[in-house]
Biotite code that builds the C-alpha atoms (Angstrom):
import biotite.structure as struc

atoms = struc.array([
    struc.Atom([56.768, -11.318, 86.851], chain_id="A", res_id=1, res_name="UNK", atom_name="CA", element="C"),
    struc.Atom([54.580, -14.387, 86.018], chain_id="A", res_id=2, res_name="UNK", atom_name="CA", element="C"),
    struc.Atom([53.835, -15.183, 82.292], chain_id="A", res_id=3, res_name="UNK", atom_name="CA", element="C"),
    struc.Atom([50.290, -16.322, 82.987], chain_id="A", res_id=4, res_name="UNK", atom_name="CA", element="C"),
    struc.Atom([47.168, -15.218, 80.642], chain_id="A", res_id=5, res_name="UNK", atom_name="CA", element="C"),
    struc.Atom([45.400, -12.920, 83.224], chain_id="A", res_id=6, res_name="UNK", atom_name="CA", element="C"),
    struc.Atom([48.777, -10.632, 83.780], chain_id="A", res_id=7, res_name="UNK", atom_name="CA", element="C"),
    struc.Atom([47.619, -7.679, 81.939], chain_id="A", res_id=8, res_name="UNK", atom_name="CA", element="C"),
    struc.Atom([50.611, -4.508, 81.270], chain_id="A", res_id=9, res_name="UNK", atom_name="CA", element="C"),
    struc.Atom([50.174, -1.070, 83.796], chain_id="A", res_id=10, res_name="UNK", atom_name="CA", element="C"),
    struc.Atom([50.722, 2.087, 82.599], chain_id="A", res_id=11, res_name="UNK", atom_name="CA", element="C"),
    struc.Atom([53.464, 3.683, 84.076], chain_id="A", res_id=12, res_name="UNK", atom_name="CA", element="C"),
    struc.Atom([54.646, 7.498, 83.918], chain_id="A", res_id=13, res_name="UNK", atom_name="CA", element="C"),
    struc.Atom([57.022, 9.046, 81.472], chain_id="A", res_id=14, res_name="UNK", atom_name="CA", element="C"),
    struc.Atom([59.441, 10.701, 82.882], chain_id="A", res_id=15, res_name="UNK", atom_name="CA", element="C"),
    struc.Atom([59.652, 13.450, 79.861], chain_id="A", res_id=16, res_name="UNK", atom_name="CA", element="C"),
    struc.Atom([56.257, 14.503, 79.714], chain_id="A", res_id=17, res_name="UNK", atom_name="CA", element="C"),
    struc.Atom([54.266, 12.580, 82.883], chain_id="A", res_id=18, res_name="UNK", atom_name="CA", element="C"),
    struc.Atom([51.897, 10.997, 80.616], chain_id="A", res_id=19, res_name="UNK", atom_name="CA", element="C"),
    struc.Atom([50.577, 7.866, 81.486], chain_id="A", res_id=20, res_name="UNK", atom_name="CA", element="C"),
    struc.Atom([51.782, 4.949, 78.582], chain_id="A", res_id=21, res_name="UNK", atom_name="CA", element="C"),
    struc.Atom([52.153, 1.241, 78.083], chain_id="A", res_id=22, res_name="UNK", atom_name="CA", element="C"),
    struc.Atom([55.215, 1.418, 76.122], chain_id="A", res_id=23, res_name="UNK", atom_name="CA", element="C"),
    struc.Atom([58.205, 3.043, 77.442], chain_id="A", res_id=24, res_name="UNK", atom_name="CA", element="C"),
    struc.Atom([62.074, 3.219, 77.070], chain_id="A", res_id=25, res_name="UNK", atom_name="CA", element="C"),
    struc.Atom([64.560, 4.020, 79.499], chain_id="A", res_id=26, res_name="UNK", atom_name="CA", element="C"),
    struc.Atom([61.575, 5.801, 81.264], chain_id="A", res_id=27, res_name="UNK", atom_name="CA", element="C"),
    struc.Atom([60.100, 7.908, 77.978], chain_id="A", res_id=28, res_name="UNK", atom_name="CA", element="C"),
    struc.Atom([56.703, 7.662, 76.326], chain_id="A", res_id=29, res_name="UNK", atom_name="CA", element="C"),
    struc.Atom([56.681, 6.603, 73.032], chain_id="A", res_id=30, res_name="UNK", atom_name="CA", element="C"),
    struc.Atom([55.290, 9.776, 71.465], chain_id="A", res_id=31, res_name="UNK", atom_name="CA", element="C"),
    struc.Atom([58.539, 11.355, 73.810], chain_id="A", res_id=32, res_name="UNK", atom_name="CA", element="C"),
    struc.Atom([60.704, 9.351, 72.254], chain_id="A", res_id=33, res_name="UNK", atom_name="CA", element="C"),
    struc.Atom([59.266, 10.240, 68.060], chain_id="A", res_id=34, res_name="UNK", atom_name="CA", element="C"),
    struc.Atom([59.685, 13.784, 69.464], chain_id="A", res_id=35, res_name="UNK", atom_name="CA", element="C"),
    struc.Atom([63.102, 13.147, 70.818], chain_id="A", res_id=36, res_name="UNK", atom_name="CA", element="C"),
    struc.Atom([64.079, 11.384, 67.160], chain_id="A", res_id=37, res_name="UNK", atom_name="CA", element="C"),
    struc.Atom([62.387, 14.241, 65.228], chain_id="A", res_id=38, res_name="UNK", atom_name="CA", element="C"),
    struc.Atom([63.902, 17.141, 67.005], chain_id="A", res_id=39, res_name="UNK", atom_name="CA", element="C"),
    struc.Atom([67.196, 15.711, 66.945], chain_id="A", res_id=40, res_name="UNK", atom_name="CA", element="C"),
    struc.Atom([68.655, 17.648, 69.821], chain_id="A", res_id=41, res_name="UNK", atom_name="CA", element="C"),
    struc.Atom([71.281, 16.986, 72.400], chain_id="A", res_id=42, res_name="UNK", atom_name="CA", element="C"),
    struc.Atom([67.777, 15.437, 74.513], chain_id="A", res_id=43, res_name="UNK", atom_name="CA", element="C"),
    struc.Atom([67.889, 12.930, 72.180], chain_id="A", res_id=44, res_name="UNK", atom_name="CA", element="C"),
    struc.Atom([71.562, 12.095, 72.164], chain_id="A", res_id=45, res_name="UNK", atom_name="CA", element="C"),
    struc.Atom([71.138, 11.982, 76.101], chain_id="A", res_id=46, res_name="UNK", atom_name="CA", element="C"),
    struc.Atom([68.055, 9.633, 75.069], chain_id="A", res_id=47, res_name="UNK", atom_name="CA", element="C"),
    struc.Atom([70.088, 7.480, 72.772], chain_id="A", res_id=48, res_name="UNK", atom_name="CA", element="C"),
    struc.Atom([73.305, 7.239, 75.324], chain_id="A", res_id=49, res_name="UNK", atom_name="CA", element="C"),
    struc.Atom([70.938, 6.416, 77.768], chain_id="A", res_id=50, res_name="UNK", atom_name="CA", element="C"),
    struc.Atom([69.339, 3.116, 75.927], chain_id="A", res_id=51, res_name="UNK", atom_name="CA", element="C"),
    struc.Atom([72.958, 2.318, 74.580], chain_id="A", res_id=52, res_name="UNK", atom_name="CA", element="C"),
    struc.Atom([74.102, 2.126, 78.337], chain_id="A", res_id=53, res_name="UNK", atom_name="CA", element="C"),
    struc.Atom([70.763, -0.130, 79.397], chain_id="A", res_id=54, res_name="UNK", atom_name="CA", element="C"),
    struc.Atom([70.927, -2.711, 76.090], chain_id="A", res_id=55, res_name="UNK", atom_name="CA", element="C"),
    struc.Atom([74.046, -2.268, 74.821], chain_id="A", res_id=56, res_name="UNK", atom_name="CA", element="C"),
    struc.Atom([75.085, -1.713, 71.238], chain_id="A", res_id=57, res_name="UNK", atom_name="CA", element="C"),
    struc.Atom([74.718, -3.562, 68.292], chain_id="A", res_id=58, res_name="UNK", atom_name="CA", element="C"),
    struc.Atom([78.005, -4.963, 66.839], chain_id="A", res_id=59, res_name="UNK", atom_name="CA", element="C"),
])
């Protein structure tokens, strides 16, 4: 992807809820993913595994 001034971000779909968003990770909205962090279920230990296998961990 160029990194000229006119590129401008698409949405793209989450693929929790379907919503339309700007800001995603590992394919969830964020309002998905501050539902996913509140609820702390075994969703968002999939969620977490998920962006641990795409970016690694911290160490």
């Amino acid at each position: 992807m160029s990194d000229d001034d006119d590129t401008t971000a698409l949405p793209q779909t989450c693929v929790r809820c379907g919503r339309q968003s700007l800001l995603r990770i590992v394919g969830r909205c964020a309002d998905c993913i501050g539902e996913l962090g509140l609820a702390a279920t075994q969703d968002y230990d999939g969620f977490r595994a998920e962006v641990k296998a795409e970016f690694g961990v911290k160490g």
